[in-house]
mmCIF file of the N, C-alpha and C atoms, coordinates in Angstrom:
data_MODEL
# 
_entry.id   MODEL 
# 
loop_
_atom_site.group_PDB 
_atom_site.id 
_atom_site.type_symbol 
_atom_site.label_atom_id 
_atom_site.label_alt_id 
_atom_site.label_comp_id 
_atom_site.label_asym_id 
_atom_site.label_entity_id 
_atom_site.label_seq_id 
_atom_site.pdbx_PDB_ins_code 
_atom_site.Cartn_x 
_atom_site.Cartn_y 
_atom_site.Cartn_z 
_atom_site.occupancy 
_atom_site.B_iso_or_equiv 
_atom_site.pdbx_formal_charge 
_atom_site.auth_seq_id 
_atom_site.auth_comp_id 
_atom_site.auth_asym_id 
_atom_site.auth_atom_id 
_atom_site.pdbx_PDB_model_num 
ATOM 1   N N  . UNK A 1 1  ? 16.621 3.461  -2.821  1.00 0.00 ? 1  UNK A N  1 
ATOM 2   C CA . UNK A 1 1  ? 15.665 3.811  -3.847  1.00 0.00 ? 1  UNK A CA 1 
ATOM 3   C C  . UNK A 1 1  ? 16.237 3.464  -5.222  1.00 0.00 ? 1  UNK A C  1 
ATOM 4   N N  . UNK A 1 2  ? 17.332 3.375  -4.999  1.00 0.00 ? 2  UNK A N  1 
ATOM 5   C CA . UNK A 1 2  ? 17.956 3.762  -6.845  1.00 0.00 ? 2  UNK A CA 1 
ATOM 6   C C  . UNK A 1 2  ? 18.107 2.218  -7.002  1.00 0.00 ? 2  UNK A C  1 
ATOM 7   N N  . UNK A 1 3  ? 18.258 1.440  -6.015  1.00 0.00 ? 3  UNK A N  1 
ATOM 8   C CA . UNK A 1 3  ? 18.066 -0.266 -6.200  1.00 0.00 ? 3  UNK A CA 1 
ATOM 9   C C  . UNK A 1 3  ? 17.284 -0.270 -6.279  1.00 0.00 ? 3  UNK A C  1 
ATOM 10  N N  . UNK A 1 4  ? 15.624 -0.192 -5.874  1.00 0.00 ? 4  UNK A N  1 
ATOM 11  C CA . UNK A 1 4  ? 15.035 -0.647 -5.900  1.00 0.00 ? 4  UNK A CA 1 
ATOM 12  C C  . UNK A 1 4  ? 14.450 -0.059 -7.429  1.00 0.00 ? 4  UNK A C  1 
ATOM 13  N N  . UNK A 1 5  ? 14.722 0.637  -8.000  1.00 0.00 ? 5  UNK A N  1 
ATOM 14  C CA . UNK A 1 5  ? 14.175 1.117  -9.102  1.00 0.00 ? 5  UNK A CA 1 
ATOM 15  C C  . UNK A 1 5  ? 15.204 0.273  -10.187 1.00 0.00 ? 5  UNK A C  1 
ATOM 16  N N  . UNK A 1 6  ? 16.350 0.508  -9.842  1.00 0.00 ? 6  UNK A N  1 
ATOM 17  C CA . UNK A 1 6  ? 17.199 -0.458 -10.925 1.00 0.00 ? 6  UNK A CA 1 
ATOM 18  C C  . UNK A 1 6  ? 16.362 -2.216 -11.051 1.00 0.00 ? 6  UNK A C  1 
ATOM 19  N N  . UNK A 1 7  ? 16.101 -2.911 -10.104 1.00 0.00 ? 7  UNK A N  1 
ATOM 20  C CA . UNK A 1 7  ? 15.428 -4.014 -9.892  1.00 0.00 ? 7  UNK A CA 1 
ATOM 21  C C  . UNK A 1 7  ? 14.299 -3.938 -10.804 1.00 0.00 ? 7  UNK A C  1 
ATOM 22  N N  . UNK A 1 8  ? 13.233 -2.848 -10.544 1.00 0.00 ? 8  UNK A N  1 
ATOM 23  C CA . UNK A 1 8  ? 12.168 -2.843 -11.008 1.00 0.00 ? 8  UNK A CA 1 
ATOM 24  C C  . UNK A 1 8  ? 12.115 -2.655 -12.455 1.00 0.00 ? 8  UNK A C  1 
ATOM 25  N N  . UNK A 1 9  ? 13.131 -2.024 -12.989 1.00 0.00 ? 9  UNK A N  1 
ATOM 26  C CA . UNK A 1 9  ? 13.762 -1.676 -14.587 1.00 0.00 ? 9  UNK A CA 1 
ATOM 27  C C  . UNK A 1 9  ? 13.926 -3.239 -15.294 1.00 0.00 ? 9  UNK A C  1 
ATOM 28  N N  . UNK A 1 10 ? 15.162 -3.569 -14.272 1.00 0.00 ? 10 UNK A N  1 
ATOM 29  C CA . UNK A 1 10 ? 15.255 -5.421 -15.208 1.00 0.00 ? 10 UNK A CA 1 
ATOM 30  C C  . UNK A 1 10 ? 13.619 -6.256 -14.878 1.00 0.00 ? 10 UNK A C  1 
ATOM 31  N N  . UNK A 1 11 ? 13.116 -5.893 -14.082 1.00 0.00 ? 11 UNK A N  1 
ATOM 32  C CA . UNK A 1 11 ? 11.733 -6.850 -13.725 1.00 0.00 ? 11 UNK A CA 1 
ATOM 33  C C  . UNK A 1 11 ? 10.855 -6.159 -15.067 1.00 0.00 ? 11 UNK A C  1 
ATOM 34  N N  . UNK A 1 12 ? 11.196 -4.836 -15.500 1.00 0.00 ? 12 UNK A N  1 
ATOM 35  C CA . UNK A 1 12 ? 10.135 -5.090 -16.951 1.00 0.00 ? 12 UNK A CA 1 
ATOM 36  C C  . UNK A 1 12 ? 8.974  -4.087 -16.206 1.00 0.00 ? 12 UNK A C  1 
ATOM 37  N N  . UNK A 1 13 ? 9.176  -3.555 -15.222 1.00 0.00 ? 13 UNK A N  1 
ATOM 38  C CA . UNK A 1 13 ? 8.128  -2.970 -14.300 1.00 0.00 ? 13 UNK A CA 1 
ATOM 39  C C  . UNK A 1 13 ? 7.968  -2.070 -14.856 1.00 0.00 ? 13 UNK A C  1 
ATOM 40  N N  . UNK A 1 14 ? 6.573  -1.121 -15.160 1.00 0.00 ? 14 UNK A N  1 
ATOM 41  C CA . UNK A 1 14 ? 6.288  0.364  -15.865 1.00 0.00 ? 14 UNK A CA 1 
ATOM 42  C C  . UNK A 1 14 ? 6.935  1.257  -14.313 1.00 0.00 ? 14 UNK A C  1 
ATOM 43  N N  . UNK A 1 15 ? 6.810  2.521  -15.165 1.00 0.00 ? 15 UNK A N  1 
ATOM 44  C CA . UNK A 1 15 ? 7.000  3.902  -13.820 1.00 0.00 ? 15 UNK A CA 1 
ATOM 45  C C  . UNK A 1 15 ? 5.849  3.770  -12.975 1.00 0.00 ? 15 UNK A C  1 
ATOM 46  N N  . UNK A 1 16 ? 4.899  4.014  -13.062 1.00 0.00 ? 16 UNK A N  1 
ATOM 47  C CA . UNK A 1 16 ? 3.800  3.362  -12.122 1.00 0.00 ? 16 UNK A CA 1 
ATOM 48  C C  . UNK A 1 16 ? 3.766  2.133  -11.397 1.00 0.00 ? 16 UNK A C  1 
ATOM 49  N N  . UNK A 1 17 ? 4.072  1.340  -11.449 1.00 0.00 ? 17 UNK A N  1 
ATOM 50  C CA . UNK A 1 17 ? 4.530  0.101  -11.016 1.00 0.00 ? 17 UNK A CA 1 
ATOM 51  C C  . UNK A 1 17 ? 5.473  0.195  -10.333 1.00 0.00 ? 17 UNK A C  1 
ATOM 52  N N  . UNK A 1 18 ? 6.316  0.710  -10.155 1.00 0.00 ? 18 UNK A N  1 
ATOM 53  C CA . UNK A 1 18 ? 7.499  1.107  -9.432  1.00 0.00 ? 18 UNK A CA 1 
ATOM 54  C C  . UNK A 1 18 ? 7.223  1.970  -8.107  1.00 0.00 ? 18 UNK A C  1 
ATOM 55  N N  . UNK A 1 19 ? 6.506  3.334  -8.453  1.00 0.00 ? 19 UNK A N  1 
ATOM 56  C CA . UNK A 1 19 ? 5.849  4.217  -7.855  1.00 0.00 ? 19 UNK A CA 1 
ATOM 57  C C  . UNK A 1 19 ? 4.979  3.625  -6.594  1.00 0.00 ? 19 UNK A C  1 
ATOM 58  N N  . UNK A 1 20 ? 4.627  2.059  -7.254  1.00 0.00 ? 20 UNK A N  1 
ATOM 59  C CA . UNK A 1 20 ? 3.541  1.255  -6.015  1.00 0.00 ? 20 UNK A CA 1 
ATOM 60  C C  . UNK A 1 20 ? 4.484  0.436  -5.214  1.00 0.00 ? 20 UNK A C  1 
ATOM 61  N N  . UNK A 1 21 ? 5.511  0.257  -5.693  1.00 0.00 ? 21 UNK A N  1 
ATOM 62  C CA . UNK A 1 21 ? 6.839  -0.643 -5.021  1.00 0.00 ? 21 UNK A CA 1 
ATOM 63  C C  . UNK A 1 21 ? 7.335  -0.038 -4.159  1.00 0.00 ? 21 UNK A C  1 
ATOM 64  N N  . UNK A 1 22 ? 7.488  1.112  -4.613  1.00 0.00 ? 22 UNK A N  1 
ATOM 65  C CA . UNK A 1 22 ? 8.288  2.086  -3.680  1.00 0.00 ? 22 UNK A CA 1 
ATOM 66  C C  . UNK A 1 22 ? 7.773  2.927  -2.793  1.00 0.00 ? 22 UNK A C  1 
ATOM 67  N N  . UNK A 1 23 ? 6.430  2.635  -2.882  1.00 0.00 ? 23 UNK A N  1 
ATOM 68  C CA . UNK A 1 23 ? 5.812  3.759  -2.006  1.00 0.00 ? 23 UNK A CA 1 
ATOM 69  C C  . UNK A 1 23 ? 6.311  3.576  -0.337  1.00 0.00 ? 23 UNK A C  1 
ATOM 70  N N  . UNK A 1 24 ? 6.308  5.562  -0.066  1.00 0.00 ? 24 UNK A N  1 
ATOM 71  C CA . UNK A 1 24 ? 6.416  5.484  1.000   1.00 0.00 ? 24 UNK A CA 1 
ATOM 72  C C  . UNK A 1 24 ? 5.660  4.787  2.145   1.00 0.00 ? 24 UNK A C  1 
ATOM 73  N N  . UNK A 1 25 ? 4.024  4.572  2.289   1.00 0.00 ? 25 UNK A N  1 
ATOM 74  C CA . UNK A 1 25 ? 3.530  3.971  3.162   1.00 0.00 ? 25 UNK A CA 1 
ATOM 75  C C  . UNK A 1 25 ? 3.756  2.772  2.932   1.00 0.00 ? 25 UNK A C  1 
ATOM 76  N N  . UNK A 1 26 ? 4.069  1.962  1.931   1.00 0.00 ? 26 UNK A N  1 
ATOM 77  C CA . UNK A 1 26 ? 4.483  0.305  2.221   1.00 0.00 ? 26 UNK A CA 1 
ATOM 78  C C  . UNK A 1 26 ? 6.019  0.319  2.798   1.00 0.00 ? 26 UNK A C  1 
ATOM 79  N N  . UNK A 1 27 ? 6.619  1.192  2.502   1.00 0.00 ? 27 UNK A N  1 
ATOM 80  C CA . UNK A 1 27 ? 8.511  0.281  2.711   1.00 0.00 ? 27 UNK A CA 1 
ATOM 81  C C  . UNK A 1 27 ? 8.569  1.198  4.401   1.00 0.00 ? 27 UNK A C  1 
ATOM 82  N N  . UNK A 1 28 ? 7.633  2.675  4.897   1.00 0.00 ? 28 UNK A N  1 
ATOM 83  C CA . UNK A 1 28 ? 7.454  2.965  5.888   1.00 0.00 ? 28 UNK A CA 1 
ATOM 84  C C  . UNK A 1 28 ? 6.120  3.373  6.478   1.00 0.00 ? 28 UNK A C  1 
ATOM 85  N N  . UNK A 1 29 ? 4.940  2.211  7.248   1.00 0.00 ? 29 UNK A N  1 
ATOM 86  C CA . UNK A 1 29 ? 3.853  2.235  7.148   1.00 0.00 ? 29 UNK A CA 1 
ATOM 87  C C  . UNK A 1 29 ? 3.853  3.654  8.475   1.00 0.00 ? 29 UNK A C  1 
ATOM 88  N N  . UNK A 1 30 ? 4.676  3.847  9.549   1.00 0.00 ? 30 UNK A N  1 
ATOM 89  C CA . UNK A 1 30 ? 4.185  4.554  9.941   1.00 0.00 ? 30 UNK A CA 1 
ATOM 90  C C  . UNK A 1 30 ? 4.485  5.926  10.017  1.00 0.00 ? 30 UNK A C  1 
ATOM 91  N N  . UNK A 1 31 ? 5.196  6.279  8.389   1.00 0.00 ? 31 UNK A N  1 
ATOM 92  C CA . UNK A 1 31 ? 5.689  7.885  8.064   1.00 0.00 ? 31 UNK A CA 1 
ATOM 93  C C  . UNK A 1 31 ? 4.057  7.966  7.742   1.00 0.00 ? 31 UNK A C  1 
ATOM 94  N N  . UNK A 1 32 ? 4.020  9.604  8.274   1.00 0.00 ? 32 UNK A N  1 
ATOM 95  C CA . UNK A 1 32 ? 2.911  10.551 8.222   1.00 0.00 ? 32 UNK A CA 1 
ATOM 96  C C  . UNK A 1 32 ? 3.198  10.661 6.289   1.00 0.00 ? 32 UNK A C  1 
ATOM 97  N N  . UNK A 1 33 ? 2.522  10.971 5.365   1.00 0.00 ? 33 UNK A N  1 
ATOM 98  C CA . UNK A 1 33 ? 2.386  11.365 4.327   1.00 0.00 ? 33 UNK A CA 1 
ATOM 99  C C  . UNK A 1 33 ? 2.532  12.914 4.362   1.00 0.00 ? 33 UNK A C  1 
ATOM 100 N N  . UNK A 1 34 ? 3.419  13.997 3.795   1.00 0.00 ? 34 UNK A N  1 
ATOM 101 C CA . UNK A 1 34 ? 3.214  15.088 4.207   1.00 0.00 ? 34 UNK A CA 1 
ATOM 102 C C  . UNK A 1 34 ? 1.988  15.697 3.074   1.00 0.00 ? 34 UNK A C  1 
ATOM 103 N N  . UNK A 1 35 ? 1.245  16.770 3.688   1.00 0.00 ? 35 UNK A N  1 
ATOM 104 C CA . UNK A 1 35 ? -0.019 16.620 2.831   1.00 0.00 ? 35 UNK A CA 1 
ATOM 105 C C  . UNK A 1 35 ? 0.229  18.170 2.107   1.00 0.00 ? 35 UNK A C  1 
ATOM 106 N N  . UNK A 1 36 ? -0.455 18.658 1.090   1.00 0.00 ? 36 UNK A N  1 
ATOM 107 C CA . UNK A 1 36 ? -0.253 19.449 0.272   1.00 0.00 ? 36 UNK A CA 1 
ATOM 108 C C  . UNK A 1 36 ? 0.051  20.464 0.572   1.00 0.00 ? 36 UNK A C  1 
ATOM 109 N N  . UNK A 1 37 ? 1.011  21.452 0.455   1.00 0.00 ? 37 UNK A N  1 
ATOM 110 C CA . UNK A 1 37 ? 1.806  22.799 0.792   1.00 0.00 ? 37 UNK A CA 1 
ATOM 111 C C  . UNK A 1 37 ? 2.967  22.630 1.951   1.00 0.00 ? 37 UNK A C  1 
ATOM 112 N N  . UNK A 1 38 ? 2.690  21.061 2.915   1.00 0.00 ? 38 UNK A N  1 
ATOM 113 C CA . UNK A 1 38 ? 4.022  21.393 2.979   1.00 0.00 ? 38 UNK A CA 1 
ATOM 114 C C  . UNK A 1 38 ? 5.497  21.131 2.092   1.00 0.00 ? 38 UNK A C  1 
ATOM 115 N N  . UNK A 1 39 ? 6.804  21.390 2.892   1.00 0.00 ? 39 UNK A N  1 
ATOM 116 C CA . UNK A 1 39 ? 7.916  21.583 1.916   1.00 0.00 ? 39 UNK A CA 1 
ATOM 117 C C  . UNK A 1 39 ? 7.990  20.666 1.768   1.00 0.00 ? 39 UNK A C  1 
ATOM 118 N N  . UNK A 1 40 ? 7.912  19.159 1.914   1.00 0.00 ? 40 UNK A N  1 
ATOM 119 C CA . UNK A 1 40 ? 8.124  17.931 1.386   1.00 0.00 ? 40 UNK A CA 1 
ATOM 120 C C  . UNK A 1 40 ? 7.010  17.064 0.456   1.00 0.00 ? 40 UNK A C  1 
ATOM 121 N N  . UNK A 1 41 ? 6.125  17.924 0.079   1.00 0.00 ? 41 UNK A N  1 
ATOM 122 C CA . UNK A 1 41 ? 5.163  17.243 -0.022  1.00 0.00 ? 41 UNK A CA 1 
ATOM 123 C C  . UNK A 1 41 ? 5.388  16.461 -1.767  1.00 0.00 ? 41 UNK A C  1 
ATOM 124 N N  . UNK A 1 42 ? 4.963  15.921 -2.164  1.00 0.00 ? 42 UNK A N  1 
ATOM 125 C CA . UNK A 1 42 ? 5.715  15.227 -3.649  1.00 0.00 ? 42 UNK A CA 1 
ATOM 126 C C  . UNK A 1 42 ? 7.314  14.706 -3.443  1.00 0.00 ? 42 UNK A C  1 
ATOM 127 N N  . UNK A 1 43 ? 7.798  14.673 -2.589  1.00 0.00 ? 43 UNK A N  1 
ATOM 128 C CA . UNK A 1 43 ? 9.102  14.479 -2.716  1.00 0.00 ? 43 UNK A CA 1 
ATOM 129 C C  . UNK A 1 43 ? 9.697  13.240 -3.231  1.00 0.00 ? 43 UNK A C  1 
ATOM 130 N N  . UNK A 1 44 ? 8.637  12.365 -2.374  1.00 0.00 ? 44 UNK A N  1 
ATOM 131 C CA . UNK A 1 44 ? 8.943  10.720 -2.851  1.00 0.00 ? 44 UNK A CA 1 
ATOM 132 C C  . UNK A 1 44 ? 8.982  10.830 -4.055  1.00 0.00 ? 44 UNK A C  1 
ATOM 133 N N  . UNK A 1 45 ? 7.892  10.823 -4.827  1.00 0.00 ? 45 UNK A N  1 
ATOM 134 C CA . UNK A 1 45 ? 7.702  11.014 -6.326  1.00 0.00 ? 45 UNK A CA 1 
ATOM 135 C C  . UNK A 1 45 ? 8.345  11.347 -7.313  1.00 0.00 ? 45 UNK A C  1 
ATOM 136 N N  . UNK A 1 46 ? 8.962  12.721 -6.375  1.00 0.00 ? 46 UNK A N  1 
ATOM 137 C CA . UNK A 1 46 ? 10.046 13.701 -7.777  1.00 0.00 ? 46 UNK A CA 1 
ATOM 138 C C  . UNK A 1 46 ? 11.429 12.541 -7.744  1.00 0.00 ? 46 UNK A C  1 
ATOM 139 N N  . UNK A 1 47 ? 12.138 12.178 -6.437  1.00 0.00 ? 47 UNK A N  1 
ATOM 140 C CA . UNK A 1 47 ? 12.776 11.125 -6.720  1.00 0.00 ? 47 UNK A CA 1 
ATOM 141 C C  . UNK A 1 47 ? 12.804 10.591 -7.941  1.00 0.00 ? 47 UNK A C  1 
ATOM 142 N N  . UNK A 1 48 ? 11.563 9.355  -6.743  1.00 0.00 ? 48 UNK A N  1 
ATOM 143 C CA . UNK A 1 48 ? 11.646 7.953  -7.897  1.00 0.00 ? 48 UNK A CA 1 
ATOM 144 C C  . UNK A 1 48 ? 11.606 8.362  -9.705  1.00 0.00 ? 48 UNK A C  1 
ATOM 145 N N  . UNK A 1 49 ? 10.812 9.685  -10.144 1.00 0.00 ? 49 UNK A N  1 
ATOM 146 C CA . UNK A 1 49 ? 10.814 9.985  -11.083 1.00 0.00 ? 49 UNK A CA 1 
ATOM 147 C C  . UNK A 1 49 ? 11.985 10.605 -11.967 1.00 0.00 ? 49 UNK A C  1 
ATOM 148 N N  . UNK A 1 50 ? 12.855 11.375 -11.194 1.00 0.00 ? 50 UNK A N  1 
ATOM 149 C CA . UNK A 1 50 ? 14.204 11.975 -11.307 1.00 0.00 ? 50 UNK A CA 1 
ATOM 150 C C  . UNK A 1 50 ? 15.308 10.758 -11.403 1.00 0.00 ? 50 UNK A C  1 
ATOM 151 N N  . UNK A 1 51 ? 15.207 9.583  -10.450 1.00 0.00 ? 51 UNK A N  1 
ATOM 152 C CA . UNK A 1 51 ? 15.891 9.054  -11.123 1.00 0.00 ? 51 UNK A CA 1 
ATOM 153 C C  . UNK A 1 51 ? 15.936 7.727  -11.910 1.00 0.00 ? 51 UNK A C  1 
ATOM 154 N N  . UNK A 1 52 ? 14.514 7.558  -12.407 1.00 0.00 ? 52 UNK A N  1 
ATOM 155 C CA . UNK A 1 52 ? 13.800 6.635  -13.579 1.00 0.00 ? 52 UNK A CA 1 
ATOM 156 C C  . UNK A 1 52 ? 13.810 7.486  -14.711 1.00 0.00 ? 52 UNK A C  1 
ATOM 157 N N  . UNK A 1 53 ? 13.994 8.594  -14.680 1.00 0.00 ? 53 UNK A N  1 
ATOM 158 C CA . UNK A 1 53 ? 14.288 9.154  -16.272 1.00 0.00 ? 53 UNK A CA 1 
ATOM 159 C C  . UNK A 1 53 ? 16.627 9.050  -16.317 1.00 0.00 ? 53 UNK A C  1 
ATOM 160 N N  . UNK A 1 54 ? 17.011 8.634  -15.212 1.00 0.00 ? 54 UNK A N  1 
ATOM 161 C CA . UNK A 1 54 ? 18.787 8.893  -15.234 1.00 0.00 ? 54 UNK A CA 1 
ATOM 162 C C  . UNK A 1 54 ? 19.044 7.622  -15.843 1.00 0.00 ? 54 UNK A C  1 
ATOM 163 N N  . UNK A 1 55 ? 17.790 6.838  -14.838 1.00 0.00 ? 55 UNK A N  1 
ATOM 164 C CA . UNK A 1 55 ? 18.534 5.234  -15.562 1.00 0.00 ? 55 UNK A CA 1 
ATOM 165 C C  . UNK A 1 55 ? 17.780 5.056  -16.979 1.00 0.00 ? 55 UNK A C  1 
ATOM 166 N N  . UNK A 1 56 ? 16.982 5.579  -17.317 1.00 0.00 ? 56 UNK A N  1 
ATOM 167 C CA . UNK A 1 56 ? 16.974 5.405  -18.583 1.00 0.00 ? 56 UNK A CA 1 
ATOM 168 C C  . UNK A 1 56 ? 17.969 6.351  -19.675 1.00 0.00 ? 56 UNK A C  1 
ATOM 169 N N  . UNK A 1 57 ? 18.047 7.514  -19.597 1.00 0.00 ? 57 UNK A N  1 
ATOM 170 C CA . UNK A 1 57 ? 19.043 7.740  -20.126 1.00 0.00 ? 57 UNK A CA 1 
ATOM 171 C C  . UNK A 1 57 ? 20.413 7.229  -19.836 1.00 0.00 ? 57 UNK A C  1 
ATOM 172 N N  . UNK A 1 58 ? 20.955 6.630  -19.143 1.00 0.00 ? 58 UNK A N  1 
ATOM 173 C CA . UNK A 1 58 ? 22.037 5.471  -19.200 1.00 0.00 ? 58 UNK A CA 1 
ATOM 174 C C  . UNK A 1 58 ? 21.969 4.715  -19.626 1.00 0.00 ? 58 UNK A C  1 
ATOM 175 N N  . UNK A 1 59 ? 20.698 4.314  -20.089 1.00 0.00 ? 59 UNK A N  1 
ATOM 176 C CA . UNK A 1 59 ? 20.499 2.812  -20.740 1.00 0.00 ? 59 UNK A CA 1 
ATOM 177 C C  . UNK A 1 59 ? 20.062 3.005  -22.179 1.00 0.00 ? 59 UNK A C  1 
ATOM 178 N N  . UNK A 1 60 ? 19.765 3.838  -22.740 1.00 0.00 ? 60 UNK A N  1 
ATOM 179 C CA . UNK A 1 60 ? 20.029 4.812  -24.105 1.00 0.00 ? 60 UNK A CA 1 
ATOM 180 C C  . UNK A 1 60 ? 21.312 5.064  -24.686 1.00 0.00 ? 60 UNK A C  1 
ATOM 181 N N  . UNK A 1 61 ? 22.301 5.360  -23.418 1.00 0.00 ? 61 UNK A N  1 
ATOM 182 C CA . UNK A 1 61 ? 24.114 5.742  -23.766 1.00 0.00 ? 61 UNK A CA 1 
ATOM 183 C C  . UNK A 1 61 ? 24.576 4.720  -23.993 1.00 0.00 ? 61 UNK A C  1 
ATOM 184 N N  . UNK A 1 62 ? 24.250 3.372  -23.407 1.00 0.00 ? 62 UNK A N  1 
ATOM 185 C CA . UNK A 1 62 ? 24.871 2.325  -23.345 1.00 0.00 ? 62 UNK A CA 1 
ATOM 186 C C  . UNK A 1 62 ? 24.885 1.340  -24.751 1.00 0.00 ? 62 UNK A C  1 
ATOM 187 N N  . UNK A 1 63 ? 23.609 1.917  -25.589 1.00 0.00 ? 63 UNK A N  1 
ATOM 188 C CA . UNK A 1 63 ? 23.504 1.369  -26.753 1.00 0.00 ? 63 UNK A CA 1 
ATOM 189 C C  . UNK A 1 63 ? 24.026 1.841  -27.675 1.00 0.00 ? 63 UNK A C  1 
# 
């Protein structure tokens, strides 16, 4: 995940754009989606989002 988001960072890709890259039903078409209330449910998301705000603040430090 954290490659594929680093990739999508130099490609110029928005957070949404990424979010469609990475989605779970394309990179695993036949994971079930877990659907609202259970314990996993958002998980993909909080990820990719948790750590698209790290690499940007690294890339803020770096300047």
């Amino acid at each position: 995940m954290l490659t594929g988001l680093r990739a999508a960072r130099k490609e110029g890709l928005t957070l949404e754009q990424a979010f469609q890259r990475l989605a779970l039903h394309r990179a695993f078409p036949t994971y079930l989606v877990p659907q609202p209330g259970q314990w996993d449910y958002g998980m993909q998301e909080r990820n990719i989002r948790n750590l698209w705000r790290i690499l940007q603040e690294e890339s803020q430090s770096q300047h």
